[in-house]
SERO-4910 file (N, C-alpha, C, O; in steps of 0.05 Angstrom, whole numbers):
BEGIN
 pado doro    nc1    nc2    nc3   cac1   cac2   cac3    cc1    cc2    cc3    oc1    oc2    oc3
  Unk    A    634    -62   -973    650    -79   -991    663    -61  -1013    651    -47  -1029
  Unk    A    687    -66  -1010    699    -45  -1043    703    -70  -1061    703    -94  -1056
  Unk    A    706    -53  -1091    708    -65  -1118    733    -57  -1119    740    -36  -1110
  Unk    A    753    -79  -1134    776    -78  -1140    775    -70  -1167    764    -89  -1179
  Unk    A    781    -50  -1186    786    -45  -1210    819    -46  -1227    837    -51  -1211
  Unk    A    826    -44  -1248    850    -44  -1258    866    -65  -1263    855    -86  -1264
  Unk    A    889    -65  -1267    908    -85  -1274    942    -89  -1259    957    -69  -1256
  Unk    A    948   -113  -1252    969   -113  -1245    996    -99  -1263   1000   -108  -1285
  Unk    A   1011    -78  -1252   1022    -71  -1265   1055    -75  -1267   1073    -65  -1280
  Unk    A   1052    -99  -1241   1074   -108  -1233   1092    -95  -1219   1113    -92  -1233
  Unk    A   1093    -85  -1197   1099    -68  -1186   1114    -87  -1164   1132    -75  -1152
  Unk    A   1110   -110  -1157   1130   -126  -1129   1123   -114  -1103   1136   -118  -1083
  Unk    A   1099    -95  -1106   1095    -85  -1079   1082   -109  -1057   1090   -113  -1033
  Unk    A   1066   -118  -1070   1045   -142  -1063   1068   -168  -1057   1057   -189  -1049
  Unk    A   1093   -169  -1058   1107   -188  -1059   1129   -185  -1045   1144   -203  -1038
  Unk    A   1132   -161  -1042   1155   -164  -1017   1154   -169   -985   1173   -173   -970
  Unk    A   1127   -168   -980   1123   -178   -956   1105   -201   -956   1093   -209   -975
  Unk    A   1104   -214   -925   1081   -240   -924   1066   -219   -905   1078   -200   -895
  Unk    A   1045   -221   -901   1023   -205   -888   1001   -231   -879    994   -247   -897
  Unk    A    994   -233   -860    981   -248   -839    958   -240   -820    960   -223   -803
  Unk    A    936   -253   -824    916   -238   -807    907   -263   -784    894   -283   -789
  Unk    A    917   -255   -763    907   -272   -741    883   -269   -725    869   -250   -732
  Unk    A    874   -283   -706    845   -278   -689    853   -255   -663    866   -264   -644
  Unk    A    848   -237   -663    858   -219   -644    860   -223   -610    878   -218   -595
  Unk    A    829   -237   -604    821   -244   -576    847   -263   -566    864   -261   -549
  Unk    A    842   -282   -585    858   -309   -582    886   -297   -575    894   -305   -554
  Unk    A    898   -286   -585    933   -276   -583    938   -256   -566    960   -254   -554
  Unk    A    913   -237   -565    917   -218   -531    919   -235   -509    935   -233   -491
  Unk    A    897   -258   -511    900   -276   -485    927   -294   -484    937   -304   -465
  Unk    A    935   -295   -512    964   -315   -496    982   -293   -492   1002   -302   -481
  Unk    A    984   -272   -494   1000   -247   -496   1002   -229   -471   1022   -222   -458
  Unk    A    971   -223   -468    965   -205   -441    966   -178   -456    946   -163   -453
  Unk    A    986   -169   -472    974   -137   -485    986   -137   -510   1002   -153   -518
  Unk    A    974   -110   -524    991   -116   -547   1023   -108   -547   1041   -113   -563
  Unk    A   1021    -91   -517   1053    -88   -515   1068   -109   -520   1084   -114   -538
  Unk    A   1061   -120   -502   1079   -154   -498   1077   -170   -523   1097   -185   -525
  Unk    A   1064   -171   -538   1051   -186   -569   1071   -175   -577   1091   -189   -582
  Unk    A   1074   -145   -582   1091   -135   -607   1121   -143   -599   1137   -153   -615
  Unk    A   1125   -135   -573   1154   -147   -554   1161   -171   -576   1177   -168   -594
  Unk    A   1146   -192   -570   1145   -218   -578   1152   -211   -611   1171   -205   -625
  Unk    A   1134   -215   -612   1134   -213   -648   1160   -199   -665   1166   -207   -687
  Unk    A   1175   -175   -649   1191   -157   -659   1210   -175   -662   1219   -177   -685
  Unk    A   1229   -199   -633   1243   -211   -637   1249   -233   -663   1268   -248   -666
  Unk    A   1230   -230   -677   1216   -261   -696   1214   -243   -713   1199   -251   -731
  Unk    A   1226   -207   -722   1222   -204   -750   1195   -194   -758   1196   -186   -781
  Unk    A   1171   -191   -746   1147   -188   -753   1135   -168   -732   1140   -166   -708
  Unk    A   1116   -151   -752   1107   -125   -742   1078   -127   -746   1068   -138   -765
  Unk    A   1064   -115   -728   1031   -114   -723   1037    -90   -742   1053    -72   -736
  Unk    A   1023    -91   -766   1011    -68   -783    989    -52   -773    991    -28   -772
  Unk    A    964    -66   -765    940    -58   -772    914    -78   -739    913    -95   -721
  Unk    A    905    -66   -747    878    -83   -720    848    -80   -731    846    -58   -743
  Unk    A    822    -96   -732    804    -87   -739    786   -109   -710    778   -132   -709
  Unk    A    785    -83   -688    765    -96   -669    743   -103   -677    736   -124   -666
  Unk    A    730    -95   -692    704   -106   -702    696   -135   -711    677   -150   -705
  Unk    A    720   -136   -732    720   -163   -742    744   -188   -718    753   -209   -726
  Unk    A    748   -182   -699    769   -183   -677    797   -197   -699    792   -221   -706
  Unk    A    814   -190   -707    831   -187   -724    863   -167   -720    868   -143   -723
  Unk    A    871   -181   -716    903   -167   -718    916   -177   -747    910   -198   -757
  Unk    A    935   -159   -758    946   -156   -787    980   -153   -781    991   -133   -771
  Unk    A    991   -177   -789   1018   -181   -789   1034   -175   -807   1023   -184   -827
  Unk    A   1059   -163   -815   1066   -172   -833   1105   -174   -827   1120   -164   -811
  Unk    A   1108   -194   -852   1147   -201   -844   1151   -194   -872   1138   -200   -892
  Unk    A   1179   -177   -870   1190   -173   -901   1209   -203   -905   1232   -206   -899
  Unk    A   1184   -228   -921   1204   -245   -931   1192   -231   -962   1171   -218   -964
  Unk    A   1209   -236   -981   1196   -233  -1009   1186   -260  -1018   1187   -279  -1002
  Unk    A   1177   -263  -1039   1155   -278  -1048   1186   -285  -1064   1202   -266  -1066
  Unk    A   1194   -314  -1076   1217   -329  -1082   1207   -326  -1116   1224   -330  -1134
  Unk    A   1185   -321  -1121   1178   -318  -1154   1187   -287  -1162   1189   -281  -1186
  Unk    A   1193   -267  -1139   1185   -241  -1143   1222   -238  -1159   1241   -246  -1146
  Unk    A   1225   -227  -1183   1242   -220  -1204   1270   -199  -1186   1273   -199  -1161
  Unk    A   1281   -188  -1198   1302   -165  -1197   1294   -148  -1194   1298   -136  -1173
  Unk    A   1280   -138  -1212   1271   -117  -1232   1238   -120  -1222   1222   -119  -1241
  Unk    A   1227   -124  -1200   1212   -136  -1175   1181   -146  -1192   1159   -148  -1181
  Unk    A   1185   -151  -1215   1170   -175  -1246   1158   -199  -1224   1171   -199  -1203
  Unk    A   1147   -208  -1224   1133   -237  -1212   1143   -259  -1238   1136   -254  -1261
  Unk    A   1154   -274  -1234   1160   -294  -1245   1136   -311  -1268   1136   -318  -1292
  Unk    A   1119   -313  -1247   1093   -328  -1259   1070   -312  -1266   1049   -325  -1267
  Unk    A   1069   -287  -1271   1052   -280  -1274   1037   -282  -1299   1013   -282  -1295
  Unk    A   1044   -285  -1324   1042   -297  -1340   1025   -326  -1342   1005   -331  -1356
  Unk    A   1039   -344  -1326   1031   -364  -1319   1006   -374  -1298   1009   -393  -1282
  Unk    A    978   -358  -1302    965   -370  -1283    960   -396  -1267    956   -397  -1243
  Unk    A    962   -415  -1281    953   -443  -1263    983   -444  -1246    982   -457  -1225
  Unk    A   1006   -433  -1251   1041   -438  -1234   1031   -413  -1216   1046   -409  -1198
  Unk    A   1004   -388  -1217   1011   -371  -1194    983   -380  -1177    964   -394  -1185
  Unk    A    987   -368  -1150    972   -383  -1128    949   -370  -1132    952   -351  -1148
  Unk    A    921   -372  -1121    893   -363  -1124    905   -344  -1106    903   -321  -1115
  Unk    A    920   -347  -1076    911   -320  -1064    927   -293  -1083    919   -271  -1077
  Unk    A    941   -294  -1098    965   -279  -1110    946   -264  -1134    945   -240  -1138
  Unk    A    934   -281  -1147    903   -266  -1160    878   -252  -1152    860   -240  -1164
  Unk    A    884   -261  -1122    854   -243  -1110    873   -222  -1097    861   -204  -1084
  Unk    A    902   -221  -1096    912   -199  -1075    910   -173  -1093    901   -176  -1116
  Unk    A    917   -143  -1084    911   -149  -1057    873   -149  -1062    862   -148  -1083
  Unk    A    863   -149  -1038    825   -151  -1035    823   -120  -1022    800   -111  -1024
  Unk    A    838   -105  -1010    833    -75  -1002    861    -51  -1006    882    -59  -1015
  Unk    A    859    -33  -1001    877    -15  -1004    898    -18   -992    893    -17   -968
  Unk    A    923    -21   -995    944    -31   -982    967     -3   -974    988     -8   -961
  Unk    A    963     12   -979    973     46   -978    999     46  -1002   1014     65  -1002
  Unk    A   1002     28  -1021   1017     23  -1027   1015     45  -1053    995     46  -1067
  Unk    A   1041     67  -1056   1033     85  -1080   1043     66  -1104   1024     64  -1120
  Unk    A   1060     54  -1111   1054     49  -1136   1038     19  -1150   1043      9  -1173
  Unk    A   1017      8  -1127   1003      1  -1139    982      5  -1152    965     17  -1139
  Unk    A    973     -2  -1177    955      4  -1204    927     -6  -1188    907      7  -1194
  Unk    A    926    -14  -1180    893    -25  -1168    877     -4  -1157    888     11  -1141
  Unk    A    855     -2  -1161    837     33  -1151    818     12  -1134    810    -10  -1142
  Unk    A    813     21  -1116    774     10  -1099    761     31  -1097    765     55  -1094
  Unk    A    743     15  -1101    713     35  -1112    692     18  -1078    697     -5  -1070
  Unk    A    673     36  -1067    657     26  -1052    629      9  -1080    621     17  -1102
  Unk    A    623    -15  -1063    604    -30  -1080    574    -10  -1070    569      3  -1050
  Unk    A    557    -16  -1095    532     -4  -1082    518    -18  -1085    519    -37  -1101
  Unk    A    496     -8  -1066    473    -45  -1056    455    -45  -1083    449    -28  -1099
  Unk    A    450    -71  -1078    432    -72  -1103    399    -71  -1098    390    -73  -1076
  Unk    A    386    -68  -1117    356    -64  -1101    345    -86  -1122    350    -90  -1146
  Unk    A    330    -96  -1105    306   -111  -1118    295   -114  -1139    289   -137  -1145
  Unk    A    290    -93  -1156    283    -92  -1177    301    -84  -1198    291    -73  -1218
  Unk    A    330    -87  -1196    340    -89  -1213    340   -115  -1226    344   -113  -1250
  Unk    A    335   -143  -1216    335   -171  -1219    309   -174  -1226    290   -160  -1217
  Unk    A    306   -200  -1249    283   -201  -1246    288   -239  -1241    294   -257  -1257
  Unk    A    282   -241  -1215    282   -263  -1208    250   -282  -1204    227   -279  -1195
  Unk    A    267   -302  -1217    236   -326  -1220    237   -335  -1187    260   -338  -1179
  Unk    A    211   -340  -1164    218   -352  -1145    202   -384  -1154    189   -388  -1174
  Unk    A    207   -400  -1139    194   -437  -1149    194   -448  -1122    213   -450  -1106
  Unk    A    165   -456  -1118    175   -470  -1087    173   -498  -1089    179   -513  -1070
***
């Protein structure tokens, strides 16, 4: 699990695209490969970024911009928490290769036992 550190610095990176994570099994089988998926997908504007077999997961993304995202690529609402969406506050949740975003991840480290001092009650 990584820790997200830092501050939005408004950068419109996070906002110029929609990014999409679908069930991977599920869309090979209506697809047959990812050749044919991306075939598909290319005509519709949208590009397979990324894959994580493990978690079975394919990662989409379409350059629409985000309709709040400024000129001067400012978020409109940022300012305004309750007018911006929860996922737009937790984005991004991992490293996006993106250089000028301000956000650093750090790996989390496990916690042990005795750092807590927990009451148990049955």
């Amino acid at each position: 699990m990584l820790i997200r550190t830092g501050e939005c610095n408004q950068c419109g990176e996070c906002c110029k695209t929609l990014n999409i994570t679908v069930v991977r099994d599920v869309t090979l089988n209506q697809h047959k490969s990812i050749k044919e998926l991306e075939l598909y997908l290319s005509y519709r504007g949208i590009c397979i970024v990324g894959e994580d077999i493990k978690r079975n997961q394919l990662f989409y993304s379409i350059n629409i911009p985000c309709q709040q995202l400024g000129p001067e690529n400012e978020c409109k609402v940022h300012k305004e928490p309750e007018a911006k969406p929860l996922l737009c506050h937790r984005y991004p949740i991992e490293p996006d290769k993106s250089e000028d975003c301000s956000y650093q991840f750090h790996p989390s480290t496990p916690l042990r036992s005795m750092e807590f001092d927990i009451v148990r009650t049955r």
